[in-house]
C-alpha positions as CSV (number, residue, x, y, z in Angstrom):
1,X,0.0,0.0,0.0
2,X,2.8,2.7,1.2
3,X,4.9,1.8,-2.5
4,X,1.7,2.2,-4.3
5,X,0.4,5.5,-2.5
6,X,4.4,6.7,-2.9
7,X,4.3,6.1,-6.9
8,X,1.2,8.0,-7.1
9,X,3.1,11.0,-5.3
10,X,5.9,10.6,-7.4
11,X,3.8,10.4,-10.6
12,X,1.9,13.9,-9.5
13,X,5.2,15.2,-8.4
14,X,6.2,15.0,-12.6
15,X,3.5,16.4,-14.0
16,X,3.2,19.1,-11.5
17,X,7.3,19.7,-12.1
18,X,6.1,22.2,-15.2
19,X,4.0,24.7,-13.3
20,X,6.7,24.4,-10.1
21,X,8.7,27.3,-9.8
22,X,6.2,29.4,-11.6
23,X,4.1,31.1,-8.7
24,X,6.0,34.1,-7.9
25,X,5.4,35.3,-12.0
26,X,2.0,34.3,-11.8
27,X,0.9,35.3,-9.0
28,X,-1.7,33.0,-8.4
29,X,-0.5,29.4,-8.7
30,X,1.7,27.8,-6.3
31,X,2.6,23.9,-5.4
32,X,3.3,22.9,-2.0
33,X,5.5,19.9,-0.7
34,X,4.1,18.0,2.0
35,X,5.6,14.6,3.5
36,X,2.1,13.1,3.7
37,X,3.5,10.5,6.5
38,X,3.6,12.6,9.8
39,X,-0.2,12.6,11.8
40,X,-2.0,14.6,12.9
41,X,0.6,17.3,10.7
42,X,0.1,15.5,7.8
43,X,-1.0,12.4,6.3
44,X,-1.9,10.5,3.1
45,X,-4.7,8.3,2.8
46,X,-4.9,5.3,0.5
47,X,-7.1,7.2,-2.4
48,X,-4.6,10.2,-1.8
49,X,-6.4,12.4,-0.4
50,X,-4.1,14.7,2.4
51,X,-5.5,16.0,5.2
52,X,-3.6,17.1,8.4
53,X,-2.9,19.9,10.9
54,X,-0.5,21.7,8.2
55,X,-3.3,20.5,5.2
56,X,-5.8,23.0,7.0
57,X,-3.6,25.5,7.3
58,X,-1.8,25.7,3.9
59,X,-5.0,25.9,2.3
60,X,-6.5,28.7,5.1
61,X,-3.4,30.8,3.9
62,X,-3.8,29.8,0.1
63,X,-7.2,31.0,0.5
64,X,-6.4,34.3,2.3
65,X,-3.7,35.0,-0.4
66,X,-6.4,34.2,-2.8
67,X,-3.9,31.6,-4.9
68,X,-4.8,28.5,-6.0
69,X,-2.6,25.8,-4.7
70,X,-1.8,22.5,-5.4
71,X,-0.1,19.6,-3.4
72,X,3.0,16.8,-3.8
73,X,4.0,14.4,-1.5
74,X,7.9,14.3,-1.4
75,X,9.5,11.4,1.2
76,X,11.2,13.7,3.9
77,X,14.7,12.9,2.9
78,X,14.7,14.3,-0.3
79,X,11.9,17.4,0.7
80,X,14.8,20.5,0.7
81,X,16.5,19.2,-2.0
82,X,13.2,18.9,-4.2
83,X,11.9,22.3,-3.2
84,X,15.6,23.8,-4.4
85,X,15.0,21.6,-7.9
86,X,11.6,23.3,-8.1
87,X,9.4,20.5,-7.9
88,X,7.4,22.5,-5.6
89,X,7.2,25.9,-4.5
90,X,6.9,26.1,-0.9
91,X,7.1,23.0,2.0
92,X,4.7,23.3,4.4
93,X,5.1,19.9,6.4
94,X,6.0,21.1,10.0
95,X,9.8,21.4,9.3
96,X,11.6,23.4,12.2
97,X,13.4,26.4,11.4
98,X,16.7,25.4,11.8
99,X,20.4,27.5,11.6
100,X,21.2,24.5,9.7
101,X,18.2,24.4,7.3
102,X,18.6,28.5,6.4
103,X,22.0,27.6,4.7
104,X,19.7,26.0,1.8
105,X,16.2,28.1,2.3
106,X,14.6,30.6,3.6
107,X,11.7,30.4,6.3
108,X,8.2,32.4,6.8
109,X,7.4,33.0,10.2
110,X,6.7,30.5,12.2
111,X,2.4,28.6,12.8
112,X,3.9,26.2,15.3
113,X,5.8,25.6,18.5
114,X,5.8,22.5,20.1
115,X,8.6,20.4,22.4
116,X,10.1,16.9,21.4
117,X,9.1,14.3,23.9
118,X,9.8,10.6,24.6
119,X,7.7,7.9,24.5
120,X,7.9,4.1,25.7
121,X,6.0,1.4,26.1
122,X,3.5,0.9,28.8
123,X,5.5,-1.8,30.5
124,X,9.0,0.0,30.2
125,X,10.6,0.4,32.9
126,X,12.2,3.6,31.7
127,X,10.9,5.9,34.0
128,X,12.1,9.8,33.3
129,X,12.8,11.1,30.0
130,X,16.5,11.9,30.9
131,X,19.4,11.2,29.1
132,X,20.3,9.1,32.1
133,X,17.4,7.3,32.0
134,X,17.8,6.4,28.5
135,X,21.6,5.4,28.6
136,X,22.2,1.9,27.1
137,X,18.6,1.7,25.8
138,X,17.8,1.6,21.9
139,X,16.2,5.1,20.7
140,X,14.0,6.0,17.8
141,X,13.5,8.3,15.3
142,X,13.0,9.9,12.2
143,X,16.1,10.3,10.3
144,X,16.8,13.8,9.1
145,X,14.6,15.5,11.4
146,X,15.4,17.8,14.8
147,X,14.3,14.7,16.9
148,X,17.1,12.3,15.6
149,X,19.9,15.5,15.8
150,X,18.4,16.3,19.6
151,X,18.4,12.7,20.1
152,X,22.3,12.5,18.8
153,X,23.4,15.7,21.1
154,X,21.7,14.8,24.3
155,X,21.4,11.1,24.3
156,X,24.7,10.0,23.2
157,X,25.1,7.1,25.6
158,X,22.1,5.8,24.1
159,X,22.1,3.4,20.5
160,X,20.1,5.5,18.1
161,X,18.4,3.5,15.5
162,X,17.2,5.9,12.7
163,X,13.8,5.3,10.2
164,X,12.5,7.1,7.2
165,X,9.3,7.6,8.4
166,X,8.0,8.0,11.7
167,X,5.2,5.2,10.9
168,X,8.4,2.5,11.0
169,X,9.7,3.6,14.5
170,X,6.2,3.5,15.9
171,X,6.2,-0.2,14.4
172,X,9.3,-1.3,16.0
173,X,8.8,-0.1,19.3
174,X,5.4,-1.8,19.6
175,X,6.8,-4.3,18.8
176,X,9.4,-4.5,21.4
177,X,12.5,-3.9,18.6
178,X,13.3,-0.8,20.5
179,X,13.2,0.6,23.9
180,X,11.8,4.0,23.7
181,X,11.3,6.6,20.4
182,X,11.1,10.4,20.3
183,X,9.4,12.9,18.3
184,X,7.0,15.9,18.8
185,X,5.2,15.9,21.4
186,X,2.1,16.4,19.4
187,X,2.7,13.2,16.7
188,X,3.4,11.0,19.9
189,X,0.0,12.1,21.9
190,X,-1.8,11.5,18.9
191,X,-0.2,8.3,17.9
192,X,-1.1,6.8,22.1
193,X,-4.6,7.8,21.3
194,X,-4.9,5.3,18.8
195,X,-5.3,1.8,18.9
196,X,-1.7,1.4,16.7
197,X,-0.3,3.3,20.2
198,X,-1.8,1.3,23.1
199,X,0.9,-0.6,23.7
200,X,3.2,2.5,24.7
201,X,2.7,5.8,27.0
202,X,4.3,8.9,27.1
203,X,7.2,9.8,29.8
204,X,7.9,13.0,29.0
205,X,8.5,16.4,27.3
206,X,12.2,17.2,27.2
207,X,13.9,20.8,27.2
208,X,14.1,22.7,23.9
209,X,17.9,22.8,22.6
210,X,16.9,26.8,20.4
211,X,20.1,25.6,18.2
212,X,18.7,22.3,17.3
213,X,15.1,22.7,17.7
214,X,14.5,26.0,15.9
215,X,12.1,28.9,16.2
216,X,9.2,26.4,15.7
217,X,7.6,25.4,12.5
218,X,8.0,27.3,9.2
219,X,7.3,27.4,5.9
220,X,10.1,27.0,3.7
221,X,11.0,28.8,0.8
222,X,13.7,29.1,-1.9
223,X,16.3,31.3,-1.4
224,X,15.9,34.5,-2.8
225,X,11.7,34.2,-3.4
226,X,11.4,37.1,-1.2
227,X,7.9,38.2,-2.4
228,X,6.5,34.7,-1.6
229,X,7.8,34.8,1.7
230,X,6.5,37.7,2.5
231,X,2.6,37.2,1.1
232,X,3.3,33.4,3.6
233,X,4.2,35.6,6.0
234,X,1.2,38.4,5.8
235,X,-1.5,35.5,5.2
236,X,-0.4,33.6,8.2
237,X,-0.6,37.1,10.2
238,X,-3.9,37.7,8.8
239,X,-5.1,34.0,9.5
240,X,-3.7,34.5,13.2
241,X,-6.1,37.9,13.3
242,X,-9.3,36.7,11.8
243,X,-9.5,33.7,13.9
244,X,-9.1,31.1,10.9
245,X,-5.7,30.1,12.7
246,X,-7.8,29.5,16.1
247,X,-10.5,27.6,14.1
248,X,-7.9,25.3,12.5
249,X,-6.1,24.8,16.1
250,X,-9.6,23.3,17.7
251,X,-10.3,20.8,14.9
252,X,-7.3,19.1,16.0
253,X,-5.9,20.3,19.6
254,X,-7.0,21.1,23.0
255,X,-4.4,23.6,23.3
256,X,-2.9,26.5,21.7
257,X,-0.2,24.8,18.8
258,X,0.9,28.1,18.6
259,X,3.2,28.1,21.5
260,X,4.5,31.1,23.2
């Protein structure tokens, strides 16, 4: 199912390659990258259709911008790299603004602030989300992301094991192939909420590292696209105002995603 739903990206990712790279003459057309594996950010269903937290609010801030959008799923790996080849014109799939990531693009401000946490499962008997507490123990995560470089920084006494998607570490860890995994806070909450996560529980938020974890979630733009950024950046102000943003937050958290 995942290899067919990934050649059907792929496949829209081609013929949407033409009109890529186009939105800042036009004005009015622009294609987004998403990952399409990362719930409740983002996620793509067997018929493809996308829906998510970062879904919503793409097309919230399409709509205020009054563009019409378009989207392409694009495995995580390969997302900075694809938006630089102009596959798409903006990634909107909850990527951190990172030091790091600047050197290749350029960020909007941010719609999201959220902590990495750690979760285990239910009969663990890891019992603080401490590097201490996770010495010797086998750690998740998603390779590429701000969780596997916190996880390499703070946990180094611990054996990382790294996955392309976060759907393969949540596999392994329920089923007892690892000790504990660690992600957004958010994506792990939701994931124990499910039936896939009733074997595991959550221990614990850990302390945001600003270098490595970022400014929160942005937007991502080529470098240079300074009039796209800017139109991101006044649409998510505007969505923020109107109450669109606060709309968008309720259909899938309890609390403000926003963060402080």
């Amino acid at each position: 199912m995942r290899i067919s739903k990934r050649l059907a990206a792929a496949a829209s990712a081609v013929m949407l390659m033409a009109t890529a790279g186009t939105a800042l003459a036009e004005g009015e057309k622009i294609v987004i990258g998403t990952e399409g594996a990362y719930p409740p950010f983002n996620a793509l269903a067997a018929d493809g259709t996308l829906s998510g937290f970062d879904i919503d609010i793409a097309k919230a801030l399409c709509e205020e911008m009054k563009a019409e959008c378009t989207f392409v799923t694009q495995d995580w790996d390969g997302i900075i790299p694809a938006l630089i080849a102009k596959k798409f014109d903006a990634i909107v799939a909850s990527m951190s603004i990172t030091a790091e990531r600047k050197e290749q693009v350029d960020f909007t401000h941010k719609y999201y602030n959220t902590p990495p946490a750690i979760a285990v499962p239910k009969d663990s008997d890891i019992t603080e989300a401490t590097a201490a507490a996770l010495a010797g123990k086998t750690l998740g995560a998603q390779s590429s992301t701000t969780h596997s470089n916190y996880a390499e920084a703070h946990m180094k006494d611990s054996d990382l094991k790294l996955y392309p998607t976060a759907d393969e570490y949540k596999l392994d860890v329920a089923n007892g192939r690892i000790d504990a995994v660690i992600d957004d806070v958010v994506v792990l909450s939701e994931w124990l909420k499910s039936d896939d996560g009733a074997c595991c529980k959550l221990l614990g938020t850990l302390p945001i590292d600003p270098v490595i974890n970022g400014e929160g979630a942005g937007i991502a733009i080529r470098k240079g696209e300074d009039a796209l950024r800017e139109k991101f950046n006044a649409a998510i102000d505007a969505i923020r105002a109107n109450g669109k943003y606060k709309e968008i937050n309720e259909k899938y958290f309890a609390f403000d995603v926003y963060g402080g």
